[in-house]
PDB file of the backbone (N, CA, C, O) and the ligand in Angstrom, with CONECT records:
HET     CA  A 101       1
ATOM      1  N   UNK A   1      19.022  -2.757  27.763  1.00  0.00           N
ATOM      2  CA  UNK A   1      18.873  -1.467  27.073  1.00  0.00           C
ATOM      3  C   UNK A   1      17.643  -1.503  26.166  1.00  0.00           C
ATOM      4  O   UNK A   1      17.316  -2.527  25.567  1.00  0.00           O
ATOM      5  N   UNK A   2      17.065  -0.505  26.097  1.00  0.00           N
ATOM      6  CA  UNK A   2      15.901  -0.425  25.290  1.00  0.00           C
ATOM      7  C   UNK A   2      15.874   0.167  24.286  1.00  0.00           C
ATOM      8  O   UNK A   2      16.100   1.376  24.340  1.00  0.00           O
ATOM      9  N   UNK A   3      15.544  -0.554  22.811  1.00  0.00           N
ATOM     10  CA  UNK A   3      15.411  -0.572  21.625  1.00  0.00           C
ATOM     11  C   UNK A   3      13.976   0.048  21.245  1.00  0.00           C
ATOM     12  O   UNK A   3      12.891  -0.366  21.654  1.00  0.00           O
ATOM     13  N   UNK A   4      14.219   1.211  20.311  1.00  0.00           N
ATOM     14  CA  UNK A   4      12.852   1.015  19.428  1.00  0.00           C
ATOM     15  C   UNK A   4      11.964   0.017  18.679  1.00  0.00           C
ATOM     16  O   UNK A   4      12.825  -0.324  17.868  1.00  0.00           O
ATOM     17  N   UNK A   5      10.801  -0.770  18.307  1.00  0.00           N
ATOM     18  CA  UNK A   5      10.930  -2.020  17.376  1.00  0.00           C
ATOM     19  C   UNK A   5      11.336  -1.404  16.122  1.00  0.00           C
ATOM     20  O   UNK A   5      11.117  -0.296  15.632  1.00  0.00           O
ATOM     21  N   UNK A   6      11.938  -2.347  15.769  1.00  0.00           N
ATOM     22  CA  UNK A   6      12.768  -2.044  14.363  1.00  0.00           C
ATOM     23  C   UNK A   6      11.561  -1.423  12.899  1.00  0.00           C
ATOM     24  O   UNK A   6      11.784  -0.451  12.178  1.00  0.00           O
ATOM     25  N   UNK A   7      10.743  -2.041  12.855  1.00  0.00           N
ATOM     26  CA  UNK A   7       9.494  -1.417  12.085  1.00  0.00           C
ATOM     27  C   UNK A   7       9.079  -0.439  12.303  1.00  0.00           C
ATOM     28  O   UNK A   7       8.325   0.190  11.560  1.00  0.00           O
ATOM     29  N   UNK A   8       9.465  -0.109  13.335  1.00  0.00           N
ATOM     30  CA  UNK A   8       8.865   1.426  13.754  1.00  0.00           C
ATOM     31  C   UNK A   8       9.683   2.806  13.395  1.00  0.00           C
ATOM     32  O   UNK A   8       9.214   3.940  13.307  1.00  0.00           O
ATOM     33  N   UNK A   9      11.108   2.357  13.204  1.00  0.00           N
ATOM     34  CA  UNK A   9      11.924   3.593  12.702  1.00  0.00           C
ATOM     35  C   UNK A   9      12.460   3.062  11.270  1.00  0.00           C
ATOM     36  O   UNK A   9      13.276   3.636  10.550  1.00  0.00           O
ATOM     37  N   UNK A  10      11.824   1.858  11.031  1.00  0.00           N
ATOM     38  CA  UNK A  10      12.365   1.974   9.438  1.00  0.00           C
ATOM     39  C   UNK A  10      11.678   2.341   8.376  1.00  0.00           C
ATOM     40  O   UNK A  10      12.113   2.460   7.230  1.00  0.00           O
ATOM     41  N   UNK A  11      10.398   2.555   8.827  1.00  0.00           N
ATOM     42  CA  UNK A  11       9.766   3.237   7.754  1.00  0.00           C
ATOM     43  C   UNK A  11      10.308   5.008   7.555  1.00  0.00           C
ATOM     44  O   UNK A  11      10.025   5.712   6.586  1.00  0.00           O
ATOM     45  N   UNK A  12      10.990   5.354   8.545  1.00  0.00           N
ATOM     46  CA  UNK A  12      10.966   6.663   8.898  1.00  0.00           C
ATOM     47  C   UNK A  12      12.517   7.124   8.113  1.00  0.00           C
ATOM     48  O   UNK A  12      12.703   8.279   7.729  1.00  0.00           O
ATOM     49  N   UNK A  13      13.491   6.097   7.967  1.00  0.00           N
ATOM     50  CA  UNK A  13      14.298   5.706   7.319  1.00  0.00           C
ATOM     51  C   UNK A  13      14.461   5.321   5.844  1.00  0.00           C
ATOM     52  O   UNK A  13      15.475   5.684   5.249  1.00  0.00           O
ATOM     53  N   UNK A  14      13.759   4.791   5.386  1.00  0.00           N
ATOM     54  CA  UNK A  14      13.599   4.228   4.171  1.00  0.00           C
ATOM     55  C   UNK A  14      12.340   4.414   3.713  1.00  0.00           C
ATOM     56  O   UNK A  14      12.187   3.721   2.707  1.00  0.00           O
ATOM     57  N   UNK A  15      11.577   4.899   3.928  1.00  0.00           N
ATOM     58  CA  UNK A  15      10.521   4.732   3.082  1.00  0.00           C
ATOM     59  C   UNK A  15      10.378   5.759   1.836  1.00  0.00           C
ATOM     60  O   UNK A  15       9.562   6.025   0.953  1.00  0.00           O
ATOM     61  N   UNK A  16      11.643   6.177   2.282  1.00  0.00           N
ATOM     62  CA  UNK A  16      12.082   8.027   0.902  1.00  0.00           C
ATOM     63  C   UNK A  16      12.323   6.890  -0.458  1.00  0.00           C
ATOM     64  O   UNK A  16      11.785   6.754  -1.557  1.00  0.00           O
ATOM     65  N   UNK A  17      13.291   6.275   0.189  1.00  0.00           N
ATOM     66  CA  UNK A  17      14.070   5.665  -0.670  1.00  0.00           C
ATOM     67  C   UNK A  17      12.898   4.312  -1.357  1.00  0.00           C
ATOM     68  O   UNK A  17      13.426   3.758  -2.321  1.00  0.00           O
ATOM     69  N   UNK A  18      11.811   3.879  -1.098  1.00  0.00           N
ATOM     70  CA  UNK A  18      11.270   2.616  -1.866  1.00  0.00           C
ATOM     71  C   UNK A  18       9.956   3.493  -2.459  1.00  0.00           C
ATOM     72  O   UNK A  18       9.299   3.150  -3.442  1.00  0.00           O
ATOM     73  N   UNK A  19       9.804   4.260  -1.943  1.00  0.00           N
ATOM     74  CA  UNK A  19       8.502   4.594  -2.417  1.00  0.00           C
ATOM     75  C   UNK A  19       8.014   5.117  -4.151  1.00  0.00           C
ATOM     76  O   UNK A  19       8.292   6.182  -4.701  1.00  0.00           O
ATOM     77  N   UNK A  20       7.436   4.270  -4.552  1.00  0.00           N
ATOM     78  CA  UNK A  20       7.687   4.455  -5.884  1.00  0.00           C
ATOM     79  C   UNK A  20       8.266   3.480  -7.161  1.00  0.00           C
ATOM     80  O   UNK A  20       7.974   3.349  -8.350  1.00  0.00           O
ATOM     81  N   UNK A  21       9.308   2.838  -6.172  1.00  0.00           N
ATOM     82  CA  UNK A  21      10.139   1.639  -7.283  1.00  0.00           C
ATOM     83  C   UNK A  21       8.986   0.850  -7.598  1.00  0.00           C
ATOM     84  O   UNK A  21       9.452  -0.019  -8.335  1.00  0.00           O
ATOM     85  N   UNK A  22       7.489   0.588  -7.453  1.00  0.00           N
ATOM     86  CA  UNK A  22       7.547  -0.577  -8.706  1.00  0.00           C
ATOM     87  C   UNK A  22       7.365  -1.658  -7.643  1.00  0.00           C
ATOM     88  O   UNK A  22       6.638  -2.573  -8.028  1.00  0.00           O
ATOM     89  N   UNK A  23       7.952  -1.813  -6.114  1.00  0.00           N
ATOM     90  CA  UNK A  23       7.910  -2.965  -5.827  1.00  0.00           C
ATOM     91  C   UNK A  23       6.802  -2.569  -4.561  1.00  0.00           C
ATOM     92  O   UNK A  23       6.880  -1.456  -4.041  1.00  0.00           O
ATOM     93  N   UNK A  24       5.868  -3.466  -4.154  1.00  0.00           N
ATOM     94  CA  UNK A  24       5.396  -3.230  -2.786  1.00  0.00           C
ATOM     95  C   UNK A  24       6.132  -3.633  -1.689  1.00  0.00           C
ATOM     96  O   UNK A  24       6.344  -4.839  -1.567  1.00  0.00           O
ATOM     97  N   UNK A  25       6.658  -2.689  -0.685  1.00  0.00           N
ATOM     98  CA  UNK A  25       7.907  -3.105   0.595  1.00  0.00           C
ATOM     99  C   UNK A  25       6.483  -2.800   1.781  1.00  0.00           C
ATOM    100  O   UNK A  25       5.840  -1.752   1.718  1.00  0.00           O
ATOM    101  N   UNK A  26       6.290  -3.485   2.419  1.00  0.00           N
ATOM    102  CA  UNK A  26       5.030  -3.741   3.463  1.00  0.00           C
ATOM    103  C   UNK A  26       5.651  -2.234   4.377  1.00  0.00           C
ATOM    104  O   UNK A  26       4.887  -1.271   4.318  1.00  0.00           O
ATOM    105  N   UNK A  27       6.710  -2.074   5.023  1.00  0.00           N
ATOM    106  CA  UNK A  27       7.303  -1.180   5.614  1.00  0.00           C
ATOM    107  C   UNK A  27       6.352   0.502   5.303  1.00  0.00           C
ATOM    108  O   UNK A  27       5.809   1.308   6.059  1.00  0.00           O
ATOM    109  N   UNK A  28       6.550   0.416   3.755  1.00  0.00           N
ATOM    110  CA  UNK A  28       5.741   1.854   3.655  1.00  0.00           C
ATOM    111  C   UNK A  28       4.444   1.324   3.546  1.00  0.00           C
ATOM    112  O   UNK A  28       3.944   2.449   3.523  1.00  0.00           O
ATOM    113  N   UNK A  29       3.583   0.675   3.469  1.00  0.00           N
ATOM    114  CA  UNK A  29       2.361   0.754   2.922  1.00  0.00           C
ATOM    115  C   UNK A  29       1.769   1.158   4.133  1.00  0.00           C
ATOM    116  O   UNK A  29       1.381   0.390   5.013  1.00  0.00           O
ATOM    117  N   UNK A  30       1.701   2.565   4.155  1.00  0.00           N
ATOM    118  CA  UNK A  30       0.906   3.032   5.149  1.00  0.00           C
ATOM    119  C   UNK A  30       0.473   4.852   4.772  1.00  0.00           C
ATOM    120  O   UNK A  30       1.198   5.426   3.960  1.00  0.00           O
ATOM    121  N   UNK A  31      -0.508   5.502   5.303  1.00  0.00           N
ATOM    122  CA  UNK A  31      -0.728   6.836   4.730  1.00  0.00           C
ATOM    123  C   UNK A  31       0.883   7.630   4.985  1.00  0.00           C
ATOM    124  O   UNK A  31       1.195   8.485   4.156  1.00  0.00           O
ATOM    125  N   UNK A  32       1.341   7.486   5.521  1.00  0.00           N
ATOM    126  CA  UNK A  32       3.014   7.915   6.044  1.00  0.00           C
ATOM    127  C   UNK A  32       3.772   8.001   4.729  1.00  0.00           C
ATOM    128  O   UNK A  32       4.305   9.009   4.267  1.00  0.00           O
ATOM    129  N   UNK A  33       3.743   7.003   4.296  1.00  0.00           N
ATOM    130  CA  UNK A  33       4.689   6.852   3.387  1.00  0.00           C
ATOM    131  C   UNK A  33       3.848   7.102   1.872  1.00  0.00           C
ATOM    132  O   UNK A  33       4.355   7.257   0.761  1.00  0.00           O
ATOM    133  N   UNK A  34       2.734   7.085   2.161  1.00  0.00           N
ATOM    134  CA  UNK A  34       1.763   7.665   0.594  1.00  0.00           C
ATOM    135  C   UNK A  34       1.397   5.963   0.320  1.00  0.00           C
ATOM    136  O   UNK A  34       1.426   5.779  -0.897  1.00  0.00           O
ATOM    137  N   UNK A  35       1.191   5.165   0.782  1.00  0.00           N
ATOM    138  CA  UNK A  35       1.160   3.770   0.527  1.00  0.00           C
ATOM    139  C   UNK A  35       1.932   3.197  -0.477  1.00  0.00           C
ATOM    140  O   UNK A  35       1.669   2.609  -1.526  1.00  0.00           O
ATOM    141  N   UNK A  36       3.046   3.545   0.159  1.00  0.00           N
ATOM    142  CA  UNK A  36       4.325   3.258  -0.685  1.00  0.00           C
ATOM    143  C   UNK A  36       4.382   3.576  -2.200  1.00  0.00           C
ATOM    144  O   UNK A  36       4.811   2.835  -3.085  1.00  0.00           O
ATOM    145  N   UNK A  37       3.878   4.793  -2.322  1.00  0.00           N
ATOM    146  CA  UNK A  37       3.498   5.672  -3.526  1.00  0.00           C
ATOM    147  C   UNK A  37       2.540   4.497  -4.234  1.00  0.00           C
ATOM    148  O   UNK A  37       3.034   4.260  -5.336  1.00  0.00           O
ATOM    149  N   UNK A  38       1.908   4.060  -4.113  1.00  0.00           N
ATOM    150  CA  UNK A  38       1.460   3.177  -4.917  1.00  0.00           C
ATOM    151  C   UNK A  38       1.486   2.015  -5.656  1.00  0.00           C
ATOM    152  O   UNK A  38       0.916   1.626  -6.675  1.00  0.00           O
ATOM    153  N   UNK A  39       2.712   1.321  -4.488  1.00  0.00           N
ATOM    154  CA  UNK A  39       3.210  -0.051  -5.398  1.00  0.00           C
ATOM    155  C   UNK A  39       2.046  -0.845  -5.037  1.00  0.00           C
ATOM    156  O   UNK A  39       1.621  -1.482  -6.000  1.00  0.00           O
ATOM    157  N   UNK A  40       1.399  -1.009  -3.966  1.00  0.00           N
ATOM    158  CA  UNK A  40       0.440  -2.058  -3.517  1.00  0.00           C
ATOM    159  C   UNK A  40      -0.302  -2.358  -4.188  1.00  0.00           C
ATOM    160  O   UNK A  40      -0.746  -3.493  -4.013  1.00  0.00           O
ATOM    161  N   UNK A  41      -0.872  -1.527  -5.343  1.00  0.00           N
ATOM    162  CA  UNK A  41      -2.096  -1.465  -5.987  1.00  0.00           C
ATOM    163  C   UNK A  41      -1.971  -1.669  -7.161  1.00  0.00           C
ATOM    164  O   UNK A  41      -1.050  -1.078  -7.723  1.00  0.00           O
ATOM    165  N   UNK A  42      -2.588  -2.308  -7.725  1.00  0.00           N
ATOM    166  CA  UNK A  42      -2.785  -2.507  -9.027  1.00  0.00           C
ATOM    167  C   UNK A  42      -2.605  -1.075 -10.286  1.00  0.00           C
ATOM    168  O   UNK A  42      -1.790  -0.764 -11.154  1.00  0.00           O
ATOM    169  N   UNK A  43      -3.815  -0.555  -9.767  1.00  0.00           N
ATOM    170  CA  UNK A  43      -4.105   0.606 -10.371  1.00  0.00           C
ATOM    171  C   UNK A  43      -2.793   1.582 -10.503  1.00  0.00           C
ATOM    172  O   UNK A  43      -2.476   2.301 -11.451  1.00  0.00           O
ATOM    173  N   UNK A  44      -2.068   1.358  -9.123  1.00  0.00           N
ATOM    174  CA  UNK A  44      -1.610   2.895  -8.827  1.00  0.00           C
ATOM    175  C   UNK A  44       0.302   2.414  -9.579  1.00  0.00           C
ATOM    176  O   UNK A  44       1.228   3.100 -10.012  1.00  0.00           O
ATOM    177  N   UNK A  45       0.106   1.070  -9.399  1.00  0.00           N
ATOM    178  CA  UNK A  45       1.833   0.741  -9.404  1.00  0.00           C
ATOM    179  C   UNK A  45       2.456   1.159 -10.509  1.00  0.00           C
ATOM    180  O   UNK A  45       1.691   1.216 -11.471  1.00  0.00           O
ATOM    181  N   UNK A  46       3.582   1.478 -10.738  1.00  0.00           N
ATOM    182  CA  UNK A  46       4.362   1.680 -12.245  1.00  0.00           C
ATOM    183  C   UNK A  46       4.175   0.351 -13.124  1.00  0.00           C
ATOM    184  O   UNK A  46       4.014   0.602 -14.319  1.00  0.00           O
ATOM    185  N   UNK A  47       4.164  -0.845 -12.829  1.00  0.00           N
ATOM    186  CA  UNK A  47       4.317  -1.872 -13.393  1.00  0.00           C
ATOM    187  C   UNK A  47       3.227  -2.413 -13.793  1.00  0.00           C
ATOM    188  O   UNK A  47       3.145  -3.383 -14.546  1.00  0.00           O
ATOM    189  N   UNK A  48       1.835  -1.462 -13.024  1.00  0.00           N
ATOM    190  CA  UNK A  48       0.482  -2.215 -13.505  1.00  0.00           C
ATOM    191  C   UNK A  48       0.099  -3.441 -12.579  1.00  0.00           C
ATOM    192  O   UNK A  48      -1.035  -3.905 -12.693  1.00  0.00           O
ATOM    193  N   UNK A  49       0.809  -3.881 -11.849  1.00  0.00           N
ATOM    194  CA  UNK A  49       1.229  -5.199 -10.867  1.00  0.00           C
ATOM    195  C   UNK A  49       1.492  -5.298  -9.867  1.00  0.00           C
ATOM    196  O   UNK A  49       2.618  -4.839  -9.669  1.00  0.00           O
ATOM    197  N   UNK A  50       0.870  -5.825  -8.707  1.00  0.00           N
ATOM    198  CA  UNK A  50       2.080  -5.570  -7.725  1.00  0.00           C
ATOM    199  C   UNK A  50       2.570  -6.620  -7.592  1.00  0.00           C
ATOM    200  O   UNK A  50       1.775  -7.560  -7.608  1.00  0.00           O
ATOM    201  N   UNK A  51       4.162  -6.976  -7.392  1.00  0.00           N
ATOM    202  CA  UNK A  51       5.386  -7.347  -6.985  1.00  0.00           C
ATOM    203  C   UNK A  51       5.604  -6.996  -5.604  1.00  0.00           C
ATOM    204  O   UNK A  51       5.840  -5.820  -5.329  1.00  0.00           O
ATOM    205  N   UNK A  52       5.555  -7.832  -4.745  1.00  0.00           N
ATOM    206  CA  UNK A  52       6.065  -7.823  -2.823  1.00  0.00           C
ATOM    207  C   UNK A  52       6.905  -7.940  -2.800  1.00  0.00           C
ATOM    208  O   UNK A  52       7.280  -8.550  -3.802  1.00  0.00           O
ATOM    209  N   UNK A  53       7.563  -7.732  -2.237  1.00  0.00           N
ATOM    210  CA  UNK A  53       8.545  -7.939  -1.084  1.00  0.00           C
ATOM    211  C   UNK A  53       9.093  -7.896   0.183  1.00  0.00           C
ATOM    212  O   UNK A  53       9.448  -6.811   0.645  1.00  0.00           O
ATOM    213  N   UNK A  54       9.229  -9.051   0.892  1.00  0.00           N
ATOM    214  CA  UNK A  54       9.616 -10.245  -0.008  1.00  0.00           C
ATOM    215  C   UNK A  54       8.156 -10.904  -0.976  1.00  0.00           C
ATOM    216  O   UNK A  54       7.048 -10.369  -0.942  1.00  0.00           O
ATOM    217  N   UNK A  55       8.417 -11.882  -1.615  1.00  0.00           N
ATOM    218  CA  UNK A  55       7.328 -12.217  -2.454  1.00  0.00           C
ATOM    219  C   UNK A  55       6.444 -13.169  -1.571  1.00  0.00           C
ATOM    220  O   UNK A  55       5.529 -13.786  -2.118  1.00  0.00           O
ATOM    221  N   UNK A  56       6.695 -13.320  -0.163  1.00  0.00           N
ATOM    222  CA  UNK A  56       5.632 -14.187   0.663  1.00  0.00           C
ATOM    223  C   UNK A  56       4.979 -12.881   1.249  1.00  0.00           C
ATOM    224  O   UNK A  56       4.414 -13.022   2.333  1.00  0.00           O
ATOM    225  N   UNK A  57       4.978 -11.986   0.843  1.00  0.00           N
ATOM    226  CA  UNK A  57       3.908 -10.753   1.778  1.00  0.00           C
ATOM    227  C   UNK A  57       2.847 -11.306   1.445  1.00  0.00           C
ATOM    228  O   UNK A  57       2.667 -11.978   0.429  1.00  0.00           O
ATOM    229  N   UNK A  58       1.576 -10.888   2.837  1.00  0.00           N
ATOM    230  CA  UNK A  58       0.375 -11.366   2.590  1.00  0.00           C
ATOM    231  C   UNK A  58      -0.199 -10.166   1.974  1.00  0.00           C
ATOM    232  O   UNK A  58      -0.073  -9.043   2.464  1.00  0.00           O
ATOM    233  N   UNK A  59      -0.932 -10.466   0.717  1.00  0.00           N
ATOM    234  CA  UNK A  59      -1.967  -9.446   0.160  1.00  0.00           C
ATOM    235  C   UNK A  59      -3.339  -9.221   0.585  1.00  0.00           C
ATOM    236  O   UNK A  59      -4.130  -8.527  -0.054  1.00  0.00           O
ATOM    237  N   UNK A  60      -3.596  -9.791   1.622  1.00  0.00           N
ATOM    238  CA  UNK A  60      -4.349  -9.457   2.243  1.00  0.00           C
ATOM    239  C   UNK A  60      -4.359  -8.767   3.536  1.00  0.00           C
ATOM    240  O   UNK A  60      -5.270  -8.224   4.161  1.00  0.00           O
ATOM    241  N   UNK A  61      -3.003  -8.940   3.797  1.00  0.00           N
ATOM    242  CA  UNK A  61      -2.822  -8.201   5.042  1.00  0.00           C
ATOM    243  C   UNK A  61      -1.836  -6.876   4.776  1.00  0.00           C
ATOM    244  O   UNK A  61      -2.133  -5.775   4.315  1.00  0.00           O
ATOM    245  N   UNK A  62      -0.829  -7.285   5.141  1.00  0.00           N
ATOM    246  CA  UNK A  62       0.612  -6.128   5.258  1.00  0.00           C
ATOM    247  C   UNK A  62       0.738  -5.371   4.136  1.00  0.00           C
ATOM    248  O   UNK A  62       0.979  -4.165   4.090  1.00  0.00           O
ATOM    249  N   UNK A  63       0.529  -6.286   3.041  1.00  0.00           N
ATOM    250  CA  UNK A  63       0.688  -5.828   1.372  1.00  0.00           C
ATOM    251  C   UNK A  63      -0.434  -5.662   0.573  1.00  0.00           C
ATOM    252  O   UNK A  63      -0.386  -5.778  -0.652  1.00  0.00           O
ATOM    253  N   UNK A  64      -1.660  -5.338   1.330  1.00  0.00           N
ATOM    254  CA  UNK A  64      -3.016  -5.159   0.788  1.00  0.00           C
ATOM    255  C   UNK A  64      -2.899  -3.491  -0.041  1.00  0.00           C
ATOM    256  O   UNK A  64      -2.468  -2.429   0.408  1.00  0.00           O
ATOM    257  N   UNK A  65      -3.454  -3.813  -1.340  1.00  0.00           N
ATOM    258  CA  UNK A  65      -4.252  -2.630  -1.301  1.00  0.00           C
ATOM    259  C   UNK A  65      -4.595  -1.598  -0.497  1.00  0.00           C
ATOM    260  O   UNK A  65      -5.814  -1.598  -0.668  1.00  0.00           O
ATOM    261  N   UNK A  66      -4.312  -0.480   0.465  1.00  0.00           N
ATOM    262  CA  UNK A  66      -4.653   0.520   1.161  1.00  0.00           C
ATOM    263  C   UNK A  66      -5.125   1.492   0.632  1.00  0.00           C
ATOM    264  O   UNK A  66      -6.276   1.855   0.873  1.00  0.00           O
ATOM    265  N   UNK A  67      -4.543   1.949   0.021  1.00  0.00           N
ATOM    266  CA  UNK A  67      -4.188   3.300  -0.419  1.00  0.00           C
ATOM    267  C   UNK A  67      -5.846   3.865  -1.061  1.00  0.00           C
ATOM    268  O   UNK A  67      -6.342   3.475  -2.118  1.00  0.00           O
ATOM    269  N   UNK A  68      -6.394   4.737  -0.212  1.00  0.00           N
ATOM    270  CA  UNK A  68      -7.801   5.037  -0.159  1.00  0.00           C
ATOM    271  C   UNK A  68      -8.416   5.420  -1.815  1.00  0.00           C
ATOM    272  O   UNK A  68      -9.450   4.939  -2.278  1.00  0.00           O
ATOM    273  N   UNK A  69      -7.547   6.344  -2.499  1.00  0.00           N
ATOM    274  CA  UNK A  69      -7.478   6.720  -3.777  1.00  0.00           C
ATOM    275  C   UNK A  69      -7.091   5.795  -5.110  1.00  0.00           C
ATOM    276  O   UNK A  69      -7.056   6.198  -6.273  1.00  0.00           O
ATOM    277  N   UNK A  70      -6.810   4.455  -4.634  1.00  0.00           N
ATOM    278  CA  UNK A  70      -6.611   3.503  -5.640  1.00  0.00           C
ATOM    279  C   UNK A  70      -8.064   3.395  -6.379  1.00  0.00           C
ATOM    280  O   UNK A  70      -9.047   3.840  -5.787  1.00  0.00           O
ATOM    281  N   UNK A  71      -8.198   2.814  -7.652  1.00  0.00           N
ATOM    282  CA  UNK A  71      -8.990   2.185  -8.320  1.00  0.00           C
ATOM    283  C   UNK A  71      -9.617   1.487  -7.808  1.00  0.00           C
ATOM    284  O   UNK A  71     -10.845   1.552  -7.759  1.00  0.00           O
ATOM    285  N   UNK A  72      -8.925   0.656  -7.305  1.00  0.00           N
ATOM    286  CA  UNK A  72      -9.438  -1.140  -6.306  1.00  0.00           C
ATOM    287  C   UNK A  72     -10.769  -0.499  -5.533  1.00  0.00           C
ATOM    288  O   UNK A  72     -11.972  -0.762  -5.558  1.00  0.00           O
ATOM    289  N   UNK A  73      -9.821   0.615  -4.733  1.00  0.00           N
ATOM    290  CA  UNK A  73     -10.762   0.920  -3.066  1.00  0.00           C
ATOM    291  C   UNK A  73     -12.183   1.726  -3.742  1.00  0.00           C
ATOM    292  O   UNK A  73     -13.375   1.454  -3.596  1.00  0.00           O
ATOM    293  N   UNK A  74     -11.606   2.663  -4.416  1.00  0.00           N
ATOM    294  CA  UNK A  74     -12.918   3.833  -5.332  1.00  0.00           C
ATOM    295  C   UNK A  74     -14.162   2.509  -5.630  1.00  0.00           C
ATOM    296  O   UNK A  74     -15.162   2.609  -4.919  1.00  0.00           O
ATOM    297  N   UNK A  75     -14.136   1.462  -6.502  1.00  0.00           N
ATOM    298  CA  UNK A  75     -14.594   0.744  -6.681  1.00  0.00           C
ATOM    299  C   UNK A  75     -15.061   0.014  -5.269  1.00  0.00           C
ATOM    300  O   UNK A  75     -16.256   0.144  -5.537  1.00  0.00           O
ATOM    301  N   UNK A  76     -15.074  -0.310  -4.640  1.00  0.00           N
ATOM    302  CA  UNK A  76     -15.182  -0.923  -3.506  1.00  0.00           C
ATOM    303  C   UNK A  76     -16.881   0.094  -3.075  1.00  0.00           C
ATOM    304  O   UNK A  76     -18.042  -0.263  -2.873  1.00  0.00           O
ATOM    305  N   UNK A  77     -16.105   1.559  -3.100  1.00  0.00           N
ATOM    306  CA  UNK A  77     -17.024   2.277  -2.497  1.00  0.00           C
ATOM    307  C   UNK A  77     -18.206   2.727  -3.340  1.00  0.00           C
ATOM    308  O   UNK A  77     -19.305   2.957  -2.835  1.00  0.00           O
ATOM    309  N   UNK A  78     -17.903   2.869  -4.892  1.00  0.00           N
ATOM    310  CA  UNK A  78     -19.593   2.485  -5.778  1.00  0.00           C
ATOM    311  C   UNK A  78     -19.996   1.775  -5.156  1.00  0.00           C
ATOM    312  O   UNK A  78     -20.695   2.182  -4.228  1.00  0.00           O
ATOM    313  N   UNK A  79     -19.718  -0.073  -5.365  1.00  0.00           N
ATOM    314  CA  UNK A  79     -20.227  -1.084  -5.445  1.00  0.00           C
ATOM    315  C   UNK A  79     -21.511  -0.823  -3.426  1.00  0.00           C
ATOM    316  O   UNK A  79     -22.633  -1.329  -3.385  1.00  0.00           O
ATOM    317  N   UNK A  80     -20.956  -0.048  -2.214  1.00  0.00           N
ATOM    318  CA  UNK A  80     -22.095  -0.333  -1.372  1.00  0.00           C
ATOM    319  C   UNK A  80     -22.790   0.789  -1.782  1.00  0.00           C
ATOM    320  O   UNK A  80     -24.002   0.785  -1.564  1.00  0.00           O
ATOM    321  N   UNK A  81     -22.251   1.842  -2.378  1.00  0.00           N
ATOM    322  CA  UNK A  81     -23.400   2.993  -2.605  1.00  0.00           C
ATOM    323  C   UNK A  81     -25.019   2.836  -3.240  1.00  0.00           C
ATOM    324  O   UNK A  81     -25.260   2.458  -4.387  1.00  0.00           O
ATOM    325  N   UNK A  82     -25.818   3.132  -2.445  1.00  0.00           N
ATOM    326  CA  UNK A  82     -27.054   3.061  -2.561  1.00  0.00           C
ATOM    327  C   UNK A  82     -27.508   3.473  -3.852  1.00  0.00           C
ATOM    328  O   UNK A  82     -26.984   4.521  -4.232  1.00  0.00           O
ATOM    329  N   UNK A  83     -28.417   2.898  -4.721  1.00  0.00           N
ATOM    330  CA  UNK A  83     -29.130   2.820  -6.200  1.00  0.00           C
ATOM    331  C   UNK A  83     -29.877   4.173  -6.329  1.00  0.00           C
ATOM    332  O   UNK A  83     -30.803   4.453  -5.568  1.00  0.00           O
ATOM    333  N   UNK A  84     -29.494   4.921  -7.211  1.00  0.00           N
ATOM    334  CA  UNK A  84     -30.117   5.893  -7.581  1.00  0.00           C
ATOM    335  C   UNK A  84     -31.536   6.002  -7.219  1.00  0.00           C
ATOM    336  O   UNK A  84     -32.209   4.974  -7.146  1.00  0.00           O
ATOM    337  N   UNK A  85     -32.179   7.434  -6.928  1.00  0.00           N
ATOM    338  CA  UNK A  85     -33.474   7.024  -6.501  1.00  0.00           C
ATOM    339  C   UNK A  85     -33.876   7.319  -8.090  1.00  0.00           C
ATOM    340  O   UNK A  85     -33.200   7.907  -8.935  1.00  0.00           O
ATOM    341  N   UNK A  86     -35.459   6.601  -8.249  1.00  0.00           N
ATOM    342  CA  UNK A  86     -35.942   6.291  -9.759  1.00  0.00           C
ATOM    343  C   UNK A  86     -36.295   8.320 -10.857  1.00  0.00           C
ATOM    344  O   UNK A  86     -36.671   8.330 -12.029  1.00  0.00           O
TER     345      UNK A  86
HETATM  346 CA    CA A 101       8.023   0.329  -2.973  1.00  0.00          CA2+
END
């Protein structure tokens, strides 16, 4: 019998319910879920921090920073922007 993968309908499921707490859940961090309202990020999290879960998420991968409107990323995109002309 054929199964959906399980990651694929649990964000669709839960991601009402984490988005926002404070913790980064890899599940939402995606534009879908608002990047899990903003736990991933420094900038954006309630706690100022992010907190994974579980606490072995990679922050560079699953539990990265996304979220295009964070601090982190804005910064990212000064830093290649080309030098004022004189
Ligand atoms: Ca969360």
């Amino acid at each position: 019998m054929w199964h959906p993968p399980p990651r694929a309908i649990y964000c669709f499921q839960d991601c009402e319910l984490w988005v926002g707490d404070g913790y980064c859940d890899p599940v939402n961090n995606n534009a879908y879920c608002h990047y899990d309202g903003g736990d991933c990020c420094v900038s954006t999290s309630a706690f100022k921090q992010v907190i994974t879960v579980p606490a072995s998420c990679d922050r560079k991968k699953e539990c990265a920073c996304r979220d295009p409107s964070a601090k982190e990323n804005a910064q990212k995109r000064w830093a290649t922007r080309p030098p004022l002309p004189p």
